[in-house]
Every structure is written in C-alpha cells, then in structure tokens.
C-alpha positions as CSV (number, residue, x, y, z in Angstrom):
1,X,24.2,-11.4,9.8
2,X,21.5,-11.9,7.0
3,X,21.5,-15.4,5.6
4,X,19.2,-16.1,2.8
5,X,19.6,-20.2,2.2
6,X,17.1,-21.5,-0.3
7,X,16.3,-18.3,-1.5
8,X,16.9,-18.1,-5.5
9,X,19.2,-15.6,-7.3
10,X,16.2,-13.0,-8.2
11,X,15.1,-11.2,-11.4
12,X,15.1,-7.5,-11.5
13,X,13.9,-7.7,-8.4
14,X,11.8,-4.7,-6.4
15,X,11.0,-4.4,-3.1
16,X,7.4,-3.8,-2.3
17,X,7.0,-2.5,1.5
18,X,3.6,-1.6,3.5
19,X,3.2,-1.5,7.2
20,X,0.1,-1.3,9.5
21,X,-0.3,1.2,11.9
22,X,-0.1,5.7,11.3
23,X,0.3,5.4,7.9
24,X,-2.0,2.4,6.8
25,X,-5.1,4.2,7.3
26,X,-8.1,2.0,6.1
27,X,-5.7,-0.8,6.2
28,X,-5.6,0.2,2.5
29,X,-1.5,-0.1,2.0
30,X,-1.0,-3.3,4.2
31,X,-4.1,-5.0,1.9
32,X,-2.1,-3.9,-0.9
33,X,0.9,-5.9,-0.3
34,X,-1.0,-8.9,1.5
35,X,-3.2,-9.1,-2.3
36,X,-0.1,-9.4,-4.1
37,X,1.0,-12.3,-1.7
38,X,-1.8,-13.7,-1.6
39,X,-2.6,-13.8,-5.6
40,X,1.0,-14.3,-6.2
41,X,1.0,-17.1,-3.5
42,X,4.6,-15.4,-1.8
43,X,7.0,-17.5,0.4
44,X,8.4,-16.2,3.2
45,X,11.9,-16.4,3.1
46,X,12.6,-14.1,6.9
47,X,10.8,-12.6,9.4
48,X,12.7,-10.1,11.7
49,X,12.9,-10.7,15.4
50,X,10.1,-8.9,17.1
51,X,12.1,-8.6,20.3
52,X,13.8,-6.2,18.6
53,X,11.2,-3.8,17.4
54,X,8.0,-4.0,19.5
55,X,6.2,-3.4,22.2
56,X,4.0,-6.1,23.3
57,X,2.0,-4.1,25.0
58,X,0.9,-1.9,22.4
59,X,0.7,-5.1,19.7
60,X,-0.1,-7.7,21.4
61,X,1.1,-12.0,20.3
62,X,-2.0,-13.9,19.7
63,X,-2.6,-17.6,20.9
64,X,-4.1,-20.1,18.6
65,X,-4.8,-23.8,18.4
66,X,-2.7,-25.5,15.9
67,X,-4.3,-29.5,16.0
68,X,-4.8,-28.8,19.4
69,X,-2.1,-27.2,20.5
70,X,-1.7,-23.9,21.7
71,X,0.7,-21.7,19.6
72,X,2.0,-18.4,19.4
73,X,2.4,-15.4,17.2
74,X,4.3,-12.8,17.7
75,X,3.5,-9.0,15.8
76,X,6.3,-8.6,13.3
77,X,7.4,-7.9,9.9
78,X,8.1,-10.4,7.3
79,X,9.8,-10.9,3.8
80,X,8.2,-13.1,1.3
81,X,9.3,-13.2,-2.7
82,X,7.1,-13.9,-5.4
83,X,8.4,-14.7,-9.0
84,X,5.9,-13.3,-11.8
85,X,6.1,-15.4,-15.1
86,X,5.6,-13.8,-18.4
87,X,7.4,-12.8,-21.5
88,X,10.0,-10.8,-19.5
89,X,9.7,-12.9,-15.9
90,X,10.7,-10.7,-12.5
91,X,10.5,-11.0,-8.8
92,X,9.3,-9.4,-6.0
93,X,10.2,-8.9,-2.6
94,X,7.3,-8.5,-0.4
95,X,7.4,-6.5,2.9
96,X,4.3,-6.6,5.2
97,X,4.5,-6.0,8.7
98,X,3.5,-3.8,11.6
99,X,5.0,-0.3,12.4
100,X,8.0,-0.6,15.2
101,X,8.0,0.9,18.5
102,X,11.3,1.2,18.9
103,X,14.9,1.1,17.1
104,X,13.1,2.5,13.8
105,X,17.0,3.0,12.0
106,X,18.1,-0.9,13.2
107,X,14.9,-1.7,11.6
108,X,15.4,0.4,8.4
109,X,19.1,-1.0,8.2
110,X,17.9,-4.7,8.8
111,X,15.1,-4.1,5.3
112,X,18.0,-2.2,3.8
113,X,20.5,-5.5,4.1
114,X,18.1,-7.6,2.8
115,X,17.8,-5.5,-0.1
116,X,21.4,-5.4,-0.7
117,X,21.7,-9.1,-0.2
118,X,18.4,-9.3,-2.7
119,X,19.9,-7.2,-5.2
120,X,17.0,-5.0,-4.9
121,X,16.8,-2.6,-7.8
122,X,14.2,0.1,-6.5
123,X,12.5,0.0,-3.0
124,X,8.7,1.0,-3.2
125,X,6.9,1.6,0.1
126,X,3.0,2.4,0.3
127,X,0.8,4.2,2.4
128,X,-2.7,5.5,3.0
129,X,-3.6,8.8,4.6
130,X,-7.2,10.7,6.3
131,X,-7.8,13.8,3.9
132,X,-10.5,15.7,2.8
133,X,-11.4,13.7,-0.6
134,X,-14.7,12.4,-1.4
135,X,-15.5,8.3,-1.2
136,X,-17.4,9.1,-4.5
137,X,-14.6,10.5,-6.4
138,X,-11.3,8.6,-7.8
139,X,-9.0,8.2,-4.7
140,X,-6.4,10.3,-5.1
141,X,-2.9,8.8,-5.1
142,X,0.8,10.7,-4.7
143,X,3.5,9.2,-6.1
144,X,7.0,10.6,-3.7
145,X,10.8,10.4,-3.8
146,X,13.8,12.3,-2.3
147,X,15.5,11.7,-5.1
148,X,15.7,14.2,-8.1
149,X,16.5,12.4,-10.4
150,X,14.0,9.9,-10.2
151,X,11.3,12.6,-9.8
152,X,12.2,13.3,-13.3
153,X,12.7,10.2,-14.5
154,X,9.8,8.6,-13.8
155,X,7.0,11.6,-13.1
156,X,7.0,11.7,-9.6
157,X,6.6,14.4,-7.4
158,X,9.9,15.5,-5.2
159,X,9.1,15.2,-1.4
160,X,8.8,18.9,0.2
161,X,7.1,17.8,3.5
162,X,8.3,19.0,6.8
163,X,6.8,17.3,10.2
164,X,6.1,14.5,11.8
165,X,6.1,11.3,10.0
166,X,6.1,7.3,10.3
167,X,8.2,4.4,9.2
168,X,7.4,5.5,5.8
169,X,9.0,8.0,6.1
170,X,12.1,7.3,7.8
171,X,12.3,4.3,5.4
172,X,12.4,6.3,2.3
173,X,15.2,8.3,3.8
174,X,17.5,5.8,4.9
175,X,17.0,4.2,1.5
176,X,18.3,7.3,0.0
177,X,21.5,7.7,2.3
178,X,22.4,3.8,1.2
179,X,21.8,4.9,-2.7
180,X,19.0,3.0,-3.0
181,X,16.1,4.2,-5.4
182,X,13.3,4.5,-3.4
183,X,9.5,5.7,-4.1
184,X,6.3,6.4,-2.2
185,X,2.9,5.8,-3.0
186,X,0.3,7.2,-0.7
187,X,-3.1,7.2,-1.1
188,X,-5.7,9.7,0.8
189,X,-8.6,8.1,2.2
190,X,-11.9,9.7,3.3
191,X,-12.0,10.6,6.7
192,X,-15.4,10.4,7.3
193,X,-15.0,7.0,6.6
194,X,-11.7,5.6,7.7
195,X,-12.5,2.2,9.3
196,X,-11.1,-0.5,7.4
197,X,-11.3,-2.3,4.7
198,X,-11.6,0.4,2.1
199,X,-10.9,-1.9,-0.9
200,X,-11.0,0.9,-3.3
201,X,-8.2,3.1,-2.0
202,X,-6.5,-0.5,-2.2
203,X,-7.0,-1.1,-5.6
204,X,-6.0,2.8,-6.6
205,X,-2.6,2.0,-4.8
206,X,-2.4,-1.1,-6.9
207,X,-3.0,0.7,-10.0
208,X,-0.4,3.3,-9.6
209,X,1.9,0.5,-8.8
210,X,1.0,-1.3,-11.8
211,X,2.2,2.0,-13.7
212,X,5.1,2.7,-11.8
213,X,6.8,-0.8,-12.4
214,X,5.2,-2.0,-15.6
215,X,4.0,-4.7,-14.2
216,X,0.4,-6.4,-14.6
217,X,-1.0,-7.2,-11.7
218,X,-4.0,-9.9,-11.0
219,X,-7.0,-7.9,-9.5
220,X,-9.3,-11.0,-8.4
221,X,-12.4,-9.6,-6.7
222,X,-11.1,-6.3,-5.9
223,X,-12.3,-4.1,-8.4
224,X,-16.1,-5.9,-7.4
225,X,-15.3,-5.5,-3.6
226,X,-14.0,-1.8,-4.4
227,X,-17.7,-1.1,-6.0
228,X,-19.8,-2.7,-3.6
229,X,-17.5,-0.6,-1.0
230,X,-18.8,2.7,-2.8
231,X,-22.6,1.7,-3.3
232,X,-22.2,0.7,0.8
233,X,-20.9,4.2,2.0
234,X,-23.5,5.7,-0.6
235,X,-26.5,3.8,1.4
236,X,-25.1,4.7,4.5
237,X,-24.2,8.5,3.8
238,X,-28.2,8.5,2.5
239,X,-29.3,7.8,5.7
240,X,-27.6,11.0,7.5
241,X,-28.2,14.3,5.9
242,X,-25.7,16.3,7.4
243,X,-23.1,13.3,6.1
244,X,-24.3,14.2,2.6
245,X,-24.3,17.5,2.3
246,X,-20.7,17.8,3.4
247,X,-20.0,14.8,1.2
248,X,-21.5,17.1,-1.9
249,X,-19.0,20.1,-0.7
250,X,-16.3,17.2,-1.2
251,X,-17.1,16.5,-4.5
252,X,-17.7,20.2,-5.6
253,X,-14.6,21.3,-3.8
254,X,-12.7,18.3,-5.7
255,X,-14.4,18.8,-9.5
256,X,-13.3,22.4,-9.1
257,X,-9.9,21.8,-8.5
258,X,-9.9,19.1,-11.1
259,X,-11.7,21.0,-13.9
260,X,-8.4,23.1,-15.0
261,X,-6.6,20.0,-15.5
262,X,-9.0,18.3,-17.5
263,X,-6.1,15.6,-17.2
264,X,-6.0,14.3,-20.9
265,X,-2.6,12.5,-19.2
266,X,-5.0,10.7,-16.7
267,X,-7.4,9.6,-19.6
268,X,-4.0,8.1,-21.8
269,X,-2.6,6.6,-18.6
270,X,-6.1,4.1,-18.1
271,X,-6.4,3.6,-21.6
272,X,-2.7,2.2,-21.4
273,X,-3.8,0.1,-18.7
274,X,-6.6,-1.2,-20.6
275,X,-4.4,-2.0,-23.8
276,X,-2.0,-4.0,-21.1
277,X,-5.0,-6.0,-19.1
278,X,-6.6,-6.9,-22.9
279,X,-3.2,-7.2,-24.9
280,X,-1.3,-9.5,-22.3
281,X,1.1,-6.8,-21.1
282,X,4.0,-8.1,-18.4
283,X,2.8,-10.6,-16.5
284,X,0.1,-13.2,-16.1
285,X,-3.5,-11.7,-16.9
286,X,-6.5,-10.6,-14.1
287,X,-7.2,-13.2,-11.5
288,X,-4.5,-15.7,-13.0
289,X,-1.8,-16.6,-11.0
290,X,2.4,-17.9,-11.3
291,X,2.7,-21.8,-12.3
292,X,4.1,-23.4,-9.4
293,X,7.2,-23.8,-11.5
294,X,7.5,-20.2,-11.2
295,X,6.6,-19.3,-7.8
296,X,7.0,-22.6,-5.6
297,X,5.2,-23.6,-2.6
298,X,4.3,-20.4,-0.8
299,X,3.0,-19.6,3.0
300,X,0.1,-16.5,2.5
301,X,-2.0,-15.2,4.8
302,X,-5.4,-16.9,4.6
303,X,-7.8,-13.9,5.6
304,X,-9.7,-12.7,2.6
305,X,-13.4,-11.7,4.3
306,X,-15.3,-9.6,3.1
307,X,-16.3,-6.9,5.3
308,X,-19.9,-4.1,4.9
309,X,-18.7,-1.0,4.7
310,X,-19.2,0.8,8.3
311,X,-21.1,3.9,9.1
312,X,-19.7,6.9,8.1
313,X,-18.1,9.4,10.7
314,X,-20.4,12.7,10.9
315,X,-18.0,15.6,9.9
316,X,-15.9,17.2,12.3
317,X,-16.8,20.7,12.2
318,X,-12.8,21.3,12.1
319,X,-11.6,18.5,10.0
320,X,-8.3,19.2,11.3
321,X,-8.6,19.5,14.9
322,X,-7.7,15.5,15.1
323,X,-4.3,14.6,14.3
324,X,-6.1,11.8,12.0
325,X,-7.9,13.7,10.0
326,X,-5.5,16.7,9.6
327,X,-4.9,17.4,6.0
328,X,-1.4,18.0,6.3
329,X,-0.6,14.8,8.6
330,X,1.3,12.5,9.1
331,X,2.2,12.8,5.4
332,X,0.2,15.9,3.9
333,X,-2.8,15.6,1.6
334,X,-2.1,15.6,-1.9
335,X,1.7,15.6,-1.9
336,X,1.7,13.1,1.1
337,X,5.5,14.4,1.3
338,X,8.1,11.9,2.5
C-alpha cells in the first residue's frame, strides 16, 4: 500500500525517471535527473525497498560514518518532488535510482502506483546509449513513445525497436498498458569515449526535456562543464592519431547525413529556447533556483565534482562486435526504439 503523508496535492505534475546501469551510459541520464534535484533542491518523499529489487552482490550497500557512527546505504531507487515557481507554477516528480535485478514488472507497478497516487500527467524516462556519433558534433538525442497519438501530438518518433532492452524499456511499456502517457528521451554517446561524466550528452538530454515539457530549466555550470568536456576529449584525441582519424570519419559520416536536412526546424527550435532563457519563459531563469516557499526543505545528493575527461578508447576495428558499442543496442542508434 502506497502512503504519501506530507506530500502536497501536486501541480500538473510529470514524472521525470533515469536509472543507472545498461541504459545510462556516461552516466549522462542519471546526472540528468540528479541536476534537476539538485538545482531544484527535491525532497524525497519514498524510496522503494531494495530487498525487493536487488542484488547486493552485483550493487553493493556502502558504509559511512555519520558523527561517528557507522551507517548504511542500501542501492535503491528513490522519489523526490520539486515544485517550480513561475507565472504558471508546476511540479515534478523525480525518479533516480539504480536498474533492478530482479522483479522488473513489481518494480514498474510500484513507479506506476506512485504515479497514479501523484496524479501524474505524462511519465518521461531518459537514457543514454554507445553509438557511432562524434564528441565534436551536437549529441544526438531521440525522442520515443508507444503511443500514436502522442507521436503526433508532440513530434516524436513511434518506437519500432525489436531486441533486447532495459528498464527503460519495460518501463515505457507498462506505462502504456496502465494508460499512462509515456515518452523516451535517449541520447547516443560516443563510444570511444564512454567513461563517465560526459556533461554534454547531459545537458543535450536536458535541452530536449526543456522542449518537450515547456519548462525552463536552470543550467548552473553545465553548459561550462559540457565545453571544457569537449576541449578535454579534443586534447586527448590529439595525442593518438589513429583516435583522430576515425574521429574525422565520424564527423564526415555525420555532416553527410546531416547536410539533406539542413534542419531549418533545428535552427527555430534553439532560437525558441533562446527567446525563453532571455524573455523569462516558465520557470525561474539559468542558475536560479525555487524560494523555499515553493519547494521546502529538500534532501539532494551532495556530489557535484568535477571530473577530466578520460582517455579516449582507440576504435574497435568492428564497432559492433561489443554489445556496448553495438549501434543497434540495447536501444538502437538514432531511433533508440523503446
């Protein structure tokens, strides 16, 4: 039984869902969610028990010293709700956690009756993906539903993938059987350079978000981690020649598909986020945050470091003889199907 005591009635609320694991690669999704919580200072409201869904073996409690006392946290997934102030005010429900091993539809129905109890308008679950796409190039984001209509509605494309898949995936589905409106956003990350962070393929999810939901979100030092990111992998990638030149078949590879589309609907869609950011769209502006009026006292996650960018991988001579770096897995590469 869900019992949600102290939490407030909510405002057009969506539910905002990344988890770590197969389809966070570079971390990019989970750092997604845990900027929003962190810049929106989100209060966790439930966590689910992790008896229930993992594997200690495979992720592993943590002890700490709390004042000098040894503590214990187990690997879960929690719920947190931020409110967002503004001309028209609206919440969101924050889910951040680790992939299950085990009971992955008790899981999905446990989300799923939070959502109903929530009143959960639209459920929107990210994820980040190995493909073949250049560090130097925008990172390509996929915007996924089951449902038709939506597709339509909102300029998404309609999932067509067949294969294996994560909790992504399964979430997406079961959010469909219960009637909820459910979206994907998956962003490909370079393979040759997967190790986490990768702050830009962070801040592309974030910006497709910010689209998808009209919402303006506060960006802190992620566009400036994001760039010193690319100017990193650039040094790096210098150093190795054979790391370059495939890098430079990337970006031809990439501008040659492009080039057709010349997208004049990409051009209008930044400029509209530029008009929002200057002209005080929904929501408070870059870097601000909700008055404590409007979002309470809120537990976040403290980590924030910085991290150099590592070395890039040298190029497998089959990009898709790994599972990870298989263009059309776990999600596919463009479509990233769910």
């Amino acid at each position: 039984m869900i019992e949600l005591e102290g939490v407030p009635e909510l405002i057009d609320p969506v539910m905002v869902a990344a988890f770590e694991g197969w389809n966070d690669a570079g971390d990019a999704a989970s750092a997604a969610v845990a900027h929003l919580d962190r810049e929106w200072k989100g209060e966790v409201f439930a966590a689910l028990d992790a008896e229930d869904y993992y594997d200690f073996q495979v992720n592993r409690p943590t002890v700490f010293l709390d004042g000098g006392v040894r503590k214990v946290t187990w690997p879960t997934t929690r719920l947190s709700v931020v409110r967002i102030g503004g001309d028209k005010p609206r919440d969101l429900v924050l889910v951040r956690g680790i992939e299950p091993s085990m009971r992955w539809r008790s899981f999905c129905n446990e989300i799923l009756g939070f959502a109903h109890e929530l009143g959960v308008e639209m459920v929107v679950i990210l994820g980040a993906l190995l493909g073949d796409t250049p560090h130097t190039r925008p990172v390509p984001v996929s915007g996924v539903t089951s449902d038709a209509d939506l597709a339509r509605t909102m300029d998404l494309e309609e999932t067509r993938y067949e294969g294996p898949t994560g909790i992504v995936g399964i979430l997406q589905e079961a959010c469909t059987h219960a009637g909820v409106p459910a979206v994907s956003l998956w962003a490909a990350v370079p393979h040759y350079v997967s190790q986490p962070p990768n702050p830009k393929a962070t801040l592309a999810l974030l910006n497709r978000l910010e689209d998808l939901i009209d919402l303006r979100i506060p960006l802190g030092e992620l566009p400036e981690d994001a760039r010193a990111w690319q100017v990193g992998v650039d040094q790096l990638a210098a150093e190795d020649s054979e790391v370059a030149e495939y890098v430079q078949s990337l970006e031809e590879a990439r501008d040659t598909a492009e080039l057709p589309e010349a997208s004049g609907e990409a051009i209008a869609r930044e400029f509209e986020r530029y008009l929002r950011r200057r002209d005080g769209g929904p929501g408070p502006g870059p870097g601000s945050h909700a008055t404590d009026g409007e979002s309470g006292s809120y537990l976040r996650d403290a980590s924030g470091g910085r991290t150099r960018p590592p070395r890039p991988q040298r190029p497998d001579p089959d990009p898709g003889s790994e599972s990870g770096n298989d263009e059309d897995g776990p999600e596919g590469p463009e479509s990233s199907d769910q």
